[in-house]
C-alpha positions as CSV (number, residue, x, y, z in Angstrom):
1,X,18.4,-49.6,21.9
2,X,18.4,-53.2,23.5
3,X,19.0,-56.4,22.2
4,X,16.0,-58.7,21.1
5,X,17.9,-61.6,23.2
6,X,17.3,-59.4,26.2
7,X,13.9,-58.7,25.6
8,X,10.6,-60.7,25.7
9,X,10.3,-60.6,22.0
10,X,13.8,-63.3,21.7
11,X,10.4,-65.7,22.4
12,X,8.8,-64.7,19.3
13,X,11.0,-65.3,16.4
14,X,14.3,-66.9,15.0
15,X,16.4,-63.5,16.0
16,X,20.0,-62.6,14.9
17,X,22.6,-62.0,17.4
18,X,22.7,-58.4,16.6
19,X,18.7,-57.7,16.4
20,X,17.8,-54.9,18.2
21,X,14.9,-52.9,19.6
22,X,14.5,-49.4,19.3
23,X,11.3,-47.5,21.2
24,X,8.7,-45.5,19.3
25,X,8.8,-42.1,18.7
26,X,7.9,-39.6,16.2
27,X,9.5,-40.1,12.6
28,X,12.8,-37.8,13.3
29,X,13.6,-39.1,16.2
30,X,13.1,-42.7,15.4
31,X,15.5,-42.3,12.4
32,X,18.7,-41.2,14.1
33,X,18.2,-43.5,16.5
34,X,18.1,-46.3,13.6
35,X,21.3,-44.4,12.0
36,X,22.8,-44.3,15.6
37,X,22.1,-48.0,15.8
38,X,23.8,-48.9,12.7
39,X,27.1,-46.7,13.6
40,X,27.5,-48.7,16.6
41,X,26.6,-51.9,15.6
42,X,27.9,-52.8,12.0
43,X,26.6,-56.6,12.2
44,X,23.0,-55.3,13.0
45,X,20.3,-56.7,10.6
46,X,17.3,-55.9,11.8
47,X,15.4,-53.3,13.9
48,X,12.6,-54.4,15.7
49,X,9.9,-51.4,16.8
50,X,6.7,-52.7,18.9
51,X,3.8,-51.1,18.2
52,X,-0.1,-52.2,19.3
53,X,-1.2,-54.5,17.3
54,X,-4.0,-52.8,14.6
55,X,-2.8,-49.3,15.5
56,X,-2.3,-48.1,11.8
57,X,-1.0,-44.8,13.3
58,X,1.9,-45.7,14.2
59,X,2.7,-48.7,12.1
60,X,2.4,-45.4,9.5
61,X,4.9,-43.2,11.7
62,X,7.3,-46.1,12.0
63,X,7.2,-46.7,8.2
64,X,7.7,-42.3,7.6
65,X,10.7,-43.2,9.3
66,X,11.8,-45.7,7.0
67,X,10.7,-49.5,8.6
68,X,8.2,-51.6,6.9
69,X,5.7,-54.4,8.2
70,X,6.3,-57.4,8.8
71,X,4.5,-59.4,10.8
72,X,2.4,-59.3,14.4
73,X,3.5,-61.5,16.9
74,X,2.3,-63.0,20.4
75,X,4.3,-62.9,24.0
76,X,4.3,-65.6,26.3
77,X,2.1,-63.2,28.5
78,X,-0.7,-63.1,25.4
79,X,-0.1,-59.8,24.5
80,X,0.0,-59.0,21.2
């Protein structure tokens, strides 16, 4: 877990103070770590998981493990 204003995403959209990443994984493990995230952090709203852009294999495994879609976006570095 690390928070999106210490990441490069805090470039990419209007975060909240308490948006946070979480790294991929399988479904399982990606879920108690979003549960975990919630315990320790009541004022969380929103859980952020990069993924490749276009790679519908894991934008499936993230949403088995209870995320949705949103949106893609760009880094200042151009990556996607």
């Amino acid at each position: 877990m690390q928070y999106v204003s210490n990441t490069e995403l805090r470039h990419t959209y209007p975060f909240g103070a308490s948006d946070v990443t979480v790294d991929f994984s399988n479904a399982l493990v990606m879920r108690d770590a979003f549960e975990k995230v919630f315990f320790q952090d009541e004022n969380c709203r929103r859980i952020v998981v990069a993924v490749e852009q276009g790679n519908t294999e894991e934008i499936s495994i993230c949403e088995d493990a209870g995320m949705r879609f949103v949106l893609d976006v760009q880094l200042r570095t151009g990556e996607e």
